[in-house]
C-alpha atoms as one frame of an Amber mdcrd trajectory, in Angstrom:
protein
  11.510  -1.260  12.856  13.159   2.141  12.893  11.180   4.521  10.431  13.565
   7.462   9.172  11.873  10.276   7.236  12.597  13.667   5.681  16.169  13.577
   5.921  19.399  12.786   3.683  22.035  12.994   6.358  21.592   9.596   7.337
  23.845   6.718   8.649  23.217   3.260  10.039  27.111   1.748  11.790  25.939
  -1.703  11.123  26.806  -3.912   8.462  23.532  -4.235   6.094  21.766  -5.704
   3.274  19.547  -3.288   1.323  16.883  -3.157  -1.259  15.756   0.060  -3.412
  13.037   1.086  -5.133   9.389   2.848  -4.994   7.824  -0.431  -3.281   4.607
   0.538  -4.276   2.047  -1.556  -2.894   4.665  -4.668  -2.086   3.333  -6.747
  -4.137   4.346 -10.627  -4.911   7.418  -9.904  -6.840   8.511  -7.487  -4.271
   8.018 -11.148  -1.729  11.341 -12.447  -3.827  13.073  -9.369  -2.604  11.765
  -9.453   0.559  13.074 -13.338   0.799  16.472 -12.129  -0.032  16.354  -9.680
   2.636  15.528 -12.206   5.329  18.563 -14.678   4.318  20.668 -11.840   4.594
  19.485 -10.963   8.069  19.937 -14.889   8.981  24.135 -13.792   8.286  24.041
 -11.085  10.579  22.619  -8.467   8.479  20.360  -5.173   8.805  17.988  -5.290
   6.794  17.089  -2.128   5.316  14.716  -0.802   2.676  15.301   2.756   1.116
  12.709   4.126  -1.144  11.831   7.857  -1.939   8.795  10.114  -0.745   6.250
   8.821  -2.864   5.709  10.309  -4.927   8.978  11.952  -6.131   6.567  13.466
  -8.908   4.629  15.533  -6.399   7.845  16.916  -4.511   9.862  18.192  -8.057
   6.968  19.112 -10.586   3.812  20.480 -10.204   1.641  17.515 -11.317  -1.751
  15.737 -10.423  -0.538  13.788  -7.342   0.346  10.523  -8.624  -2.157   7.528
  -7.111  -0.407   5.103  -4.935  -1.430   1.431  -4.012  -0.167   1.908  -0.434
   0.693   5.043   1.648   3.703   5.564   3.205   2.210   4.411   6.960   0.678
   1.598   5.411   3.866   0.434   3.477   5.795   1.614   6.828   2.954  -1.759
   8.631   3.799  -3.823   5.846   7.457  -3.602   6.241   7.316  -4.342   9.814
   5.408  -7.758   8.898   7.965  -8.534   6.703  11.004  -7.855   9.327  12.704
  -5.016   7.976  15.063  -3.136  10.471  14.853   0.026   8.320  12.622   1.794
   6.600  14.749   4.710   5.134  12.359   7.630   3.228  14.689   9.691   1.682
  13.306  13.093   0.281  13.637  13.420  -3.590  15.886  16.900  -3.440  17.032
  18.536  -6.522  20.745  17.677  -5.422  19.696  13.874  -5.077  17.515  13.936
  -8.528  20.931  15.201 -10.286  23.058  13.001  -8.614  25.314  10.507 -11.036
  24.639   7.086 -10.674  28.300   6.566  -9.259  28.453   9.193  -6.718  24.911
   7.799  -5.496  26.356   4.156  -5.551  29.151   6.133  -3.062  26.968   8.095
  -0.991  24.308   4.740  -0.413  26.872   2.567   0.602  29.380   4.661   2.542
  26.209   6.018   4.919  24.758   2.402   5.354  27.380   0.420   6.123  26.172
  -1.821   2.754  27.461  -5.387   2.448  24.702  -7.050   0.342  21.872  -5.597
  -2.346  19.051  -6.894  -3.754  17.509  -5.535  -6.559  15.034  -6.422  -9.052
  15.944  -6.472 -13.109  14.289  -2.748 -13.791  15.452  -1.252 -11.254  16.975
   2.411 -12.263  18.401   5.365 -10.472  20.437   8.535 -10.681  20.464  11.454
 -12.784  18.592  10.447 -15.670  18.160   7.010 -14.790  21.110   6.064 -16.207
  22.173   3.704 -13.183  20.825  -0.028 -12.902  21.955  -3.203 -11.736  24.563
  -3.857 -14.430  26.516  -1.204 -13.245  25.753  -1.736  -9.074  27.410  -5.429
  -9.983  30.459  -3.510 -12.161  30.955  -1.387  -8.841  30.091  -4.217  -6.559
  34.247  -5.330  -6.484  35.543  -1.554  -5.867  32.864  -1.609  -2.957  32.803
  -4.657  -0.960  29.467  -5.882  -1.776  27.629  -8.369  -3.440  24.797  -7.888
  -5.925  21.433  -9.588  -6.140  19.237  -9.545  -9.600  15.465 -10.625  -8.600
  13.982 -11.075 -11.699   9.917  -9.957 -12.996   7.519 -12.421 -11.406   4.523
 -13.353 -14.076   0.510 -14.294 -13.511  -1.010 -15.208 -16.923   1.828 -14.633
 -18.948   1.954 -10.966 -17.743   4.581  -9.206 -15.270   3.288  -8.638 -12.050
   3.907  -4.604 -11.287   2.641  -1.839  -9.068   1.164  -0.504 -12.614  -0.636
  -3.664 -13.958  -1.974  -3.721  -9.970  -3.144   0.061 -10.220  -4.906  -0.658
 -13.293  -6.746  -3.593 -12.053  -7.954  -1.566  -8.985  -9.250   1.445 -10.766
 -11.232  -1.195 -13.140 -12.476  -2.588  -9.883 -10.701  -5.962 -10.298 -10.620
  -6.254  -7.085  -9.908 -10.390  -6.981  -7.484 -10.022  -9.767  -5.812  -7.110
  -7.570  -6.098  -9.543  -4.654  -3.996 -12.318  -6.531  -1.420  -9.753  -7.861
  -0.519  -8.742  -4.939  -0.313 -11.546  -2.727  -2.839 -10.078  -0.073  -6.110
  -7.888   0.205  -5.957  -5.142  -1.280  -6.535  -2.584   2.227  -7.273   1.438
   3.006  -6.435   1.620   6.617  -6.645   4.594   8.596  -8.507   6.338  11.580
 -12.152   6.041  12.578 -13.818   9.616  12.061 -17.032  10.548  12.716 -19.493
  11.221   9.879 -23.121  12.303   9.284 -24.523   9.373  11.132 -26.897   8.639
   8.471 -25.995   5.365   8.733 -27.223   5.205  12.053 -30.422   6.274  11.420
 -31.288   3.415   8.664 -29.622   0.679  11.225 -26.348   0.714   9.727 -24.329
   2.508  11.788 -20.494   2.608  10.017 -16.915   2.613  10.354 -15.643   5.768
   8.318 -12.114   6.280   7.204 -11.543   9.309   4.700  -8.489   8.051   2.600
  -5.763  10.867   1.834  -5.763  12.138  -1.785  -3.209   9.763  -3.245  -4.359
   6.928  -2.140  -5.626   4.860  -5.192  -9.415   3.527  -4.712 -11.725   1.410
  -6.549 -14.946   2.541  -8.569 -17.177   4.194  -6.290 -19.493   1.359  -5.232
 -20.099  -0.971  -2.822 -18.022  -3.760  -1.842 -17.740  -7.005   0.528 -14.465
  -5.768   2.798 -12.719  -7.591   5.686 -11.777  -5.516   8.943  -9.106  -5.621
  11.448  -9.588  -3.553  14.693  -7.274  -4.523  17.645  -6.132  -7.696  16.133
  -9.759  -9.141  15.609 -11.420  -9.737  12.540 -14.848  -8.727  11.597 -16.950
  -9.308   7.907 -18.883  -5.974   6.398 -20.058  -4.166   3.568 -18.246  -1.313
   3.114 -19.121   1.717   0.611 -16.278   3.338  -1.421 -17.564   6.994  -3.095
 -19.696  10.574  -2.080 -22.959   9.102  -1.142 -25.354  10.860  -4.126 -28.560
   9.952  -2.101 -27.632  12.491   0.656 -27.494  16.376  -0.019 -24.935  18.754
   0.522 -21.189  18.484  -0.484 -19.904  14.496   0.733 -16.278  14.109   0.610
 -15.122  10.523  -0.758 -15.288   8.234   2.406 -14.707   4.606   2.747 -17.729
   3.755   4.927 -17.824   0.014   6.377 -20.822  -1.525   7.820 -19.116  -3.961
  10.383 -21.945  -7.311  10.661 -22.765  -7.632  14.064 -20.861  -5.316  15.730
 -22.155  -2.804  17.464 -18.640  -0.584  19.376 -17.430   2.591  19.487 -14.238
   2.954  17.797 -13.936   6.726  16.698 -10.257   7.221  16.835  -8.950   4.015
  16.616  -7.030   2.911  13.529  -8.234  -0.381  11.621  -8.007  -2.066   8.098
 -10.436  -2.519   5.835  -9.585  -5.386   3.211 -11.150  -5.582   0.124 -12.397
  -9.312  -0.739 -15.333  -8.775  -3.395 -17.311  -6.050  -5.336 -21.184  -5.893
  -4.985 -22.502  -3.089  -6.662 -21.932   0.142  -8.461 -22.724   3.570  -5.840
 -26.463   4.548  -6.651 -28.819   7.580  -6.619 -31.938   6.744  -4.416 -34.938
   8.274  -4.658 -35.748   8.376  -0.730 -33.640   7.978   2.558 -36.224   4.780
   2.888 -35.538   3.430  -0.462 -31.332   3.702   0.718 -32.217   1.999   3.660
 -34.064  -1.202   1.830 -30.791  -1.376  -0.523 -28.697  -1.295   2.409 -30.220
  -4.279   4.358 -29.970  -6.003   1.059 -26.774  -5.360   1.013 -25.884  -6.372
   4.312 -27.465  -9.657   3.852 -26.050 -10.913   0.912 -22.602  -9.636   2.320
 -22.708 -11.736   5.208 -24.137 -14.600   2.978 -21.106 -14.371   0.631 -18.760
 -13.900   3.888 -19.958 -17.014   5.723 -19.597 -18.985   2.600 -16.599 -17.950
   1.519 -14.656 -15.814   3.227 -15.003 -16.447   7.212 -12.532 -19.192   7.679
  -9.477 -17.609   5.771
């Protein structure tokens, strides 16, 4: 997949069918537009996805940064799975956030070579929002392209959306999460090294510290899944500041892998989130932590064998 970022002079010469929108998370309606995308490709196709720099809120205004389900490289891995030729990150420039909805439905399809487009039923865009796909299907004729309308996908009677998802995760529905969106929920990043204290009770972890918008459950811990170099490994993986230990802690994802015993500092892995435990607690001793922790671990890889090992 060809990853194209930070620019707006951009151009693709082959014929292609393309899909818009934020894409946060990628979720199981997002799967209808991604099925769409792939008969396309079967005709000859490119398929392409263009989305802005997420947030567009944090490039224009000066805002909290806006929590995101996935991060740009892990949407960027997600794409790939799904077969997408291009990823196109456009940056959300004044000029673009003014644009007209017409003149954008010019500039989008004259610079990628669009055929076919797929978009779901809320879909919005130009200045004001005042585009959708009522008026991509008025222009489709002028254009020489056809128009797709994907609509909402439901679960209990509900829509399934990148909000409703975000809303589960910072509740710690992390199951519910799971089924919304299809997969695990995942933080995936680089090994770094930490304070070793893990070590030292005789559970030495995998840490990952998450960038600032990435979206994260209650600080607790939590029976995770991870990937490193395409094999698969059970843990128990802590999401907060650890309170037991002084000084300042940053907010770490911190994985106790079960039998594993590697170096991996520096190499990237996933860490899928498949149950919660417990809530993050304030020990009274380093030995007291360390009793919790075994706990922990042992009831983890209880609930893992059971339940989890053979999916």
């Amino acid at each position: 997949m060809e990853y194209r970022k930070d620019i707006t002079d951009f151009c693709i010469s082959e014929e292609t069918v393309i899909s818009l929108g934020k894409f946060d998370g990628i979720h199981r309606g997002h799967e209808r537009l991604m099925e769409y995308l792939a008969k396309e490709k079967k005709k000859g196709l490119k398929a392409v996805i263009f989305t802005f720099d997420i947030p567009p809120k944090k490039k224009v205004k000066q805002q909290e940064i806006e929590k995101v389900l996935t991060t740009n490289e892990e949407k960027m891995h997600l794409f790939e799975q799904h077969g997408i030729d291009y990823l196109i990150e456009c940056p959300f420039t004044e000029e673009i956030m003014h644009m007209e909805p017409e003149d954008f439905v010019d500039w989008i399809v004259k610079k990628l070579h669009v055929k076919s487009l797929v978009v779901g039923t809320d879909f919005h865009f130009g200045y004001q929002r005042r585009g959708d796909h009522k008026l991509l299907q008025k222009l489709a004729l002028s254009y020489g392209y056809q128009v797709e309308v994907v609509e909402k996908v439901q679960e209990d009677g509900c829509d399934i959306s990148s909000t409703r998802i975000r809303d589960t995760i910072t509740k710690g529905q992390i199951r519910k999460a799971n089924s919304l969106l299809g997969y695990h929920y995942f933080v995936q990043g680089i090994v770094v090294h930490g304070n070793e204290i893990g070590r030292t009770l005789n559970a030495p972890t995998a840490n990952l510290l998450p960038p600032a918008e990435k979206i994260l459950p209650p600080f607790g811990v939590y029976l995770t899944r991870t990937i490193i170099d395409g094999r698969t490994y059970g843990g128990i993986t802590n999401v907060g500041c650890k309170p037991t230990i002084s000084g300042e802690n940053p907010i770490g994802i911190e994985t106790n892998l079960f039998d594993f015993d590697e170096q991996i500092y520096g190499k990237e892995i996933k860490v899928e989130f498949l149950a919660p435990v417990r809530p993050e607690m304030k020990f009274s001793s380093l030995e007291e932590l360390k009793e919790r922790m075994q706990a922990d671990i042992a009831y983890g890889k209880q609930v893992y064998v059971k339940t989890y090992k053979s999916l």
